[in-house]
ZANUKE-568858 format. One record per residue (C-alpha): residue number from 1; residue in one letter; x, y, z. Coordinates in steps of 0.02 Angstrom, whole numbers. Layout:
<atoms>
atom nr=NUM | rest=a | east=X | north=Y | up=Z;
...
</atoms>
This chain:
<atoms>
atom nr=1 | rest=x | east=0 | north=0 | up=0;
atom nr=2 | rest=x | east=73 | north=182 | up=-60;
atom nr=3 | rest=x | east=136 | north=252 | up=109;
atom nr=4 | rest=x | east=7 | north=399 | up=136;
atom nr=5 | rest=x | east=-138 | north=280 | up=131;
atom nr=6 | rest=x | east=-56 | north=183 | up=244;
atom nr=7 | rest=x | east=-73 | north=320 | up=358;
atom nr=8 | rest=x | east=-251 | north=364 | up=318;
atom nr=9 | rest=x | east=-328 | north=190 | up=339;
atom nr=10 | rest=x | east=-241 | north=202 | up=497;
atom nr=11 | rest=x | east=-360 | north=188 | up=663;
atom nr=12 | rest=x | east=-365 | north=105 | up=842;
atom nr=13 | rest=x | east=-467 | north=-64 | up=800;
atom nr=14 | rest=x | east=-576 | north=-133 | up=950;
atom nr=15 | rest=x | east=-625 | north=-281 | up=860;
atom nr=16 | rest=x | east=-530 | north=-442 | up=792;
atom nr=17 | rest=x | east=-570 | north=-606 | up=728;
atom nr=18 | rest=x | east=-535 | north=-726 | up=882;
atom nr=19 | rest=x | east=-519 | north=-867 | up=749;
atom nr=20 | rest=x | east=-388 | north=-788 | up=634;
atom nr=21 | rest=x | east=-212 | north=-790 | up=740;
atom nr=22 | rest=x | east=-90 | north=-692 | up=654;
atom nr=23 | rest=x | east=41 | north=-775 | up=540;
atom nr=24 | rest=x | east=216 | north=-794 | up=656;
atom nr=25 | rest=x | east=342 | north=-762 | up=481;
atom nr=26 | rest=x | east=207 | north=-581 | up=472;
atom nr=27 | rest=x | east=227 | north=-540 | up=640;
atom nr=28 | rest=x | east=423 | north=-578 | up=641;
atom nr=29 | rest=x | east=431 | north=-466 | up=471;
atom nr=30 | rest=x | east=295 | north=-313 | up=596;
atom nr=31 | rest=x | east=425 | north=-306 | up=741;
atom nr=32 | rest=x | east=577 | north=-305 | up=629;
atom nr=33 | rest=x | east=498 | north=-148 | up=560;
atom nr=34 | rest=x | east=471 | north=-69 | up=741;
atom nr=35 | rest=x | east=650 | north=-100 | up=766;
atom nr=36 | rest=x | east=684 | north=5 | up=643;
atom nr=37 | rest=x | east=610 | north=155 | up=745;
atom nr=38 | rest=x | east=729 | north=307 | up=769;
atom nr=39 | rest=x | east=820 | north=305 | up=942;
atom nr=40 | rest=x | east=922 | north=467 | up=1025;
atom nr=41 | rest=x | east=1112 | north=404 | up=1030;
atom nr=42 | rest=x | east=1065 | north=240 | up=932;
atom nr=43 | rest=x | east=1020 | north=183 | up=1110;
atom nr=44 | rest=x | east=869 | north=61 | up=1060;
atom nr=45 | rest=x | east=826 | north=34 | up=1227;
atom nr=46 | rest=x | east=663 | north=-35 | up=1198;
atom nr=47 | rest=x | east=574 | north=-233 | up=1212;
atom nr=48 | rest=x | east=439 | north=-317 | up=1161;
atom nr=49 | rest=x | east=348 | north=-456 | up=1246;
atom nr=50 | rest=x | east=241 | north=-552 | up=1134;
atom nr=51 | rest=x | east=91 | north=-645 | up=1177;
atom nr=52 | rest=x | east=-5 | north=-762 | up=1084;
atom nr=53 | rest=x | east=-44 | north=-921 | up=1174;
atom nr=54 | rest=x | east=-232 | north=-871 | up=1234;
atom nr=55 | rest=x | east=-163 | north=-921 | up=1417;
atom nr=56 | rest=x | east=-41 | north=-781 | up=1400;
atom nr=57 | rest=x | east=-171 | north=-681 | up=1332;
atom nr=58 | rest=x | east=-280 | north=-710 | up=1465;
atom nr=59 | rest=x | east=-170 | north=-684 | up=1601;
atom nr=60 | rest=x | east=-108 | north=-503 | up=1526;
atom nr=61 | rest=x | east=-301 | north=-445 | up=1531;
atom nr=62 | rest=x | east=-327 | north=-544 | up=1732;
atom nr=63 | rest=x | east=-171 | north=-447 | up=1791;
atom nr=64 | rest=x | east=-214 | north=-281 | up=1688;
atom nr=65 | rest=x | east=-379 | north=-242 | up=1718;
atom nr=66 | rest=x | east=-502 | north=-324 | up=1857;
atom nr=67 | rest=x | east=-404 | north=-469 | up=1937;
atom nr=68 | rest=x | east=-534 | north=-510 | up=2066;
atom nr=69 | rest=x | east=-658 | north=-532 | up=1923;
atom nr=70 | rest=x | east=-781 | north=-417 | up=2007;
atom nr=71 | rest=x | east=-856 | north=-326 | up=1866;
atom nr=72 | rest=x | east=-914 | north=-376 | up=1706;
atom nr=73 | rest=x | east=-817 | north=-331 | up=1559;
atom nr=74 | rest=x | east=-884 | north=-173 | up=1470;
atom nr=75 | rest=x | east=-896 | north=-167 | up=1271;
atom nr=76 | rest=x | east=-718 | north=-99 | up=1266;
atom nr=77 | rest=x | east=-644 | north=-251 | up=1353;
atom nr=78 | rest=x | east=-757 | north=-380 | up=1280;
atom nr=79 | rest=x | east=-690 | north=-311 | up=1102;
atom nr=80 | rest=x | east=-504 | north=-300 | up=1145;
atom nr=81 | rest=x | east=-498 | north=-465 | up=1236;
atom nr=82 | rest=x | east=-525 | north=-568 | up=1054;
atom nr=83 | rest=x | east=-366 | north=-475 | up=982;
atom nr=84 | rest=x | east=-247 | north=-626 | up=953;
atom nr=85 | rest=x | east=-78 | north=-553 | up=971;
atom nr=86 | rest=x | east=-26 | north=-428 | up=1114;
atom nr=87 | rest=x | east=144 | north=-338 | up=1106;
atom nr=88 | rest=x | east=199 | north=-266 | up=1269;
atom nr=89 | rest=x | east=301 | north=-112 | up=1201;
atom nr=90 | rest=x | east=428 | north=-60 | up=1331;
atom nr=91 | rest=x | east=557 | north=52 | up=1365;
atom nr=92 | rest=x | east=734 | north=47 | up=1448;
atom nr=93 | rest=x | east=805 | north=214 | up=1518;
atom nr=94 | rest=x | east=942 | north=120 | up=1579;
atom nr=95 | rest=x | east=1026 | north=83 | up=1402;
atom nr=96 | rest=x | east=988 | north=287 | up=1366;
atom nr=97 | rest=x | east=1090 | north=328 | up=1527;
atom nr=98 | rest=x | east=1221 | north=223 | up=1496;
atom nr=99 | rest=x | east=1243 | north=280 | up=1310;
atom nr=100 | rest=x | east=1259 | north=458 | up=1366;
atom nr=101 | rest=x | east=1386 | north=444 | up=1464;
atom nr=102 | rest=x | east=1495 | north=354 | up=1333;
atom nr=103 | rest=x | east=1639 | north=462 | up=1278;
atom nr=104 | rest=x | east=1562 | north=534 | up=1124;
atom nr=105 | rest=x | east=1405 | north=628 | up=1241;
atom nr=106 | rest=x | east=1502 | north=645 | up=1405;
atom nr=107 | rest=x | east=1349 | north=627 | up=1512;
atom nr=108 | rest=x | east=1447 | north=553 | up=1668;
atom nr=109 | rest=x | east=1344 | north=607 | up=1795;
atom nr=110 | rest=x | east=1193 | north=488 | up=1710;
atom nr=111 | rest=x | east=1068 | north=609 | up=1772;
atom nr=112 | rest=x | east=884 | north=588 | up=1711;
atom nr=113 | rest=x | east=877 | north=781 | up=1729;
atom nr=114 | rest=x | east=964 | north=808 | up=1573;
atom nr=115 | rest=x | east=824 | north=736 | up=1496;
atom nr=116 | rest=x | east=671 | north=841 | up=1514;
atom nr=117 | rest=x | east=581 | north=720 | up=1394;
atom nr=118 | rest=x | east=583 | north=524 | up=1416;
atom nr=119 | rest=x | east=655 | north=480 | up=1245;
atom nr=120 | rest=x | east=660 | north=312 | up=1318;
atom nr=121 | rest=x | east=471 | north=326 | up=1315;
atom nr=122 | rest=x | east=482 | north=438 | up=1133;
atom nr=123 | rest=x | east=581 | north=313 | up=1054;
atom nr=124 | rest=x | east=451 | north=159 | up=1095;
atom nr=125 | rest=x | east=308 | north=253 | up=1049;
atom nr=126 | rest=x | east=384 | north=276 | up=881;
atom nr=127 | rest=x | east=436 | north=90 | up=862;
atom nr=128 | rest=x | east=222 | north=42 | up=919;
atom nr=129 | rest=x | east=177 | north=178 | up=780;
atom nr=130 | rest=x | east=286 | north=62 | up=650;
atom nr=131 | rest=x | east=216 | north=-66 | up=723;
atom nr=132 | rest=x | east=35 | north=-10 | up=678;
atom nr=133 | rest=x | east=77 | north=70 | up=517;
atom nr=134 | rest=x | east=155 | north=-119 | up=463;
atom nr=135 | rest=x | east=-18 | north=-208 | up=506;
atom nr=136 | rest=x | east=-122 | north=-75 | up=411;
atom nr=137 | rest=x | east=-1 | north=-105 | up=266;
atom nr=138 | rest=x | east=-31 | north=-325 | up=292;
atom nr=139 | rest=x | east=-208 | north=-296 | up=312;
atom nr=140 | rest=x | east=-214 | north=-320 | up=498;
atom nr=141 | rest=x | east=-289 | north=-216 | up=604;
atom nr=142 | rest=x | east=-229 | north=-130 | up=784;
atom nr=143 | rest=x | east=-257 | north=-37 | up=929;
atom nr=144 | rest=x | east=-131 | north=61 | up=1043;
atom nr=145 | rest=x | east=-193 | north=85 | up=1242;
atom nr=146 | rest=x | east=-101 | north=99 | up=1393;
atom nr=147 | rest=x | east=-96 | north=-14 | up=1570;
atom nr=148 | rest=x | east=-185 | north=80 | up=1717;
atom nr=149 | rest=x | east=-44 | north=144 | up=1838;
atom nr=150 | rest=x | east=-99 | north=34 | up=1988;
atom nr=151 | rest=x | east=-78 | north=-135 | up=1890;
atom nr=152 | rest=x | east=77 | north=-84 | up=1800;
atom nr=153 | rest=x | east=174 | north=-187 | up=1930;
atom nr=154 | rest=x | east=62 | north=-325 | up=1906;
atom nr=155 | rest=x | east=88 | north=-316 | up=1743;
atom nr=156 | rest=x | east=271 | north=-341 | up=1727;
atom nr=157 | rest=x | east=276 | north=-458 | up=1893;
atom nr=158 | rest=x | east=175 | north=-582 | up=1786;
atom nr=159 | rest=x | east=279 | north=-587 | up=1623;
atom nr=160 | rest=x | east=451 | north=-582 | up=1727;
atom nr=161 | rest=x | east=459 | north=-408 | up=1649;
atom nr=162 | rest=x | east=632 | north=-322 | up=1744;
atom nr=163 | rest=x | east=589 | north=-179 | up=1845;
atom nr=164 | rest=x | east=696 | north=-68 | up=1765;
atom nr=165 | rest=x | east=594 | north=-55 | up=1618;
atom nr=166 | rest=x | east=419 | north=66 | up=1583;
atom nr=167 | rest=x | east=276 | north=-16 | up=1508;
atom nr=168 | rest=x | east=245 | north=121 | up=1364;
atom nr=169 | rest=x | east=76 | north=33 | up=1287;
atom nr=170 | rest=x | east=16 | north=-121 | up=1219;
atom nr=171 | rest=x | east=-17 | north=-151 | up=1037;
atom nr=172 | rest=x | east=-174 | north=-254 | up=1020;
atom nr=173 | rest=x | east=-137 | north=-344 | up=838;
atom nr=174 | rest=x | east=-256 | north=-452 | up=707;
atom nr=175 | rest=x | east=-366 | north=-486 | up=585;
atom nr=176 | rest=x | east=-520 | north=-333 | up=600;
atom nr=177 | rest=x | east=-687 | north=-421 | up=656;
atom nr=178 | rest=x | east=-839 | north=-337 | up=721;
atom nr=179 | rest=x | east=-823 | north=-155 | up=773;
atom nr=180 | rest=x | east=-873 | north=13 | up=798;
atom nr=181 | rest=x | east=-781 | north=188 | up=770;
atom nr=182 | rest=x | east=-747 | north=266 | up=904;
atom nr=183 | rest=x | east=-882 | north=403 | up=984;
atom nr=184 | rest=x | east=-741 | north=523 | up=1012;
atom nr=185 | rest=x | east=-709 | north=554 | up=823;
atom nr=186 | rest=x | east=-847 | north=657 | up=828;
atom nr=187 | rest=x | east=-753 | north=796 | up=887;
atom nr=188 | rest=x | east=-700 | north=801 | up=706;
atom nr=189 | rest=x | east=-489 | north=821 | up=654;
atom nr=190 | rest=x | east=-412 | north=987 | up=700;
atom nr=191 | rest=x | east=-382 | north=1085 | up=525;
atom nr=192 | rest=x | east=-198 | north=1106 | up=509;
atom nr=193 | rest=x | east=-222 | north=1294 | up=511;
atom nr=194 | rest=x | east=-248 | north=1282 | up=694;
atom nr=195 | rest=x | east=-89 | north=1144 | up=727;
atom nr=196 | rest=x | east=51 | north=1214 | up=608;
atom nr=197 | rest=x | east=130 | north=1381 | up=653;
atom nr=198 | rest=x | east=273 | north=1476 | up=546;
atom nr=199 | rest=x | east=388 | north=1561 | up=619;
atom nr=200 | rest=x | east=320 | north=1586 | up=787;
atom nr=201 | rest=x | east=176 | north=1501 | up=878;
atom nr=202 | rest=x | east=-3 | north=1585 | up=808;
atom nr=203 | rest=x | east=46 | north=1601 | up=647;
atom nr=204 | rest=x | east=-13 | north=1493 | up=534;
atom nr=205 | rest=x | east=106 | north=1402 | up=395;
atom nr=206 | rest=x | east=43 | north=1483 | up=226;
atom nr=207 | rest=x | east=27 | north=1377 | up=86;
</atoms>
């Protein structure tokens, strides 16, 4: 698919075919891609833990949203729960740190307050982007959504995930089924008039 309707046909799917797993040699060839994300200092500190056995899949969505089974799924969870392929998309700070204070940057005091953005976190949103650009382009469908803070540790407890690491997102993955666009695109795109500025902010980029 030509690359800008790629990114056109790109949305958050919240519906998959539960009986149409995606193909391991596709998947391989959709991760390879995210590796391929930009990274400050050529640091790539960034995983991804892969789940497809439905056990796996299970436990991700016990630990990560009601593990006492108390409530009843709403339509958002009943939707997301028959994606089958999850990609835990996390970042490493550590391997940033460390590259900065290699000779060539001369960082030696490894200080996260030289870094008033996470590129850590930058850099692994940018490899998940790839990663949902490549399954538009293979016909698969995705959606990108976070962990709730209070079962983050959960979270990475249950797939031995080190605690040095930052759960960025999850990138639900497979083949679109039955779903619905999302209420909230109603509020309609913001014109690029309003987004772009030239020169200075509030002034918009002439054409």
């Amino acid at each position: 698919m030509e690359f800008s309707r790629t990114v056109r046909a790109r949305r958050m799917v919240r519906g998959f075919d539960p009986d149409r797993p995606v193909d391991r040699s596709l998947l391989a060839d959709l991760l390879d891609l995210a590796l391929r994300a930009p990274s400050a200092g050529f640091s790539q500190g960034r995983d991804f833990v892969v789940l497809l056995e439905r056990e796996r899949r299970d436990l991700f969505w016990a630990t990560a949203t009601d593990p006492g089974g108390a409530r009843e799924p709403d339509r958002w969870l009943t939707g997301m729960r028959t994606a089958p392929c999850l990609v835990l998309c996390l970042s490493d700070p550590e391997r940033y740190l460390d590259r900065y204070a290699e000779p060539d940057k001369g960082w030696t005091d490894r200080s996260t307050a030289r870094w008033p953005v996470p590129y850590w976190d930058v850099d692994t949103g940018m490899a998940a982007l790839l990663l949902l650009l490549g399954a538009v382009d293979a016909g698969l469908g995705g959606c990108f959504f976070g962990v709730p803070g209070e079962r983050v540790e959960a979270v990475t407890d249950a797939f031995g995930v080190p605690h040095d690491r930052r759960i960025v997102g999850v990138v639900a993955l497979g083949h679109p089924g039955t779903d619905r666009r999302s209420p909230s695109l109603a509020r309609g795109r913001r014109p690029a008039r309003d987004v772009v500025h030239e020169g200075r902010f509030g002034v918009p980029l002439r054409g």
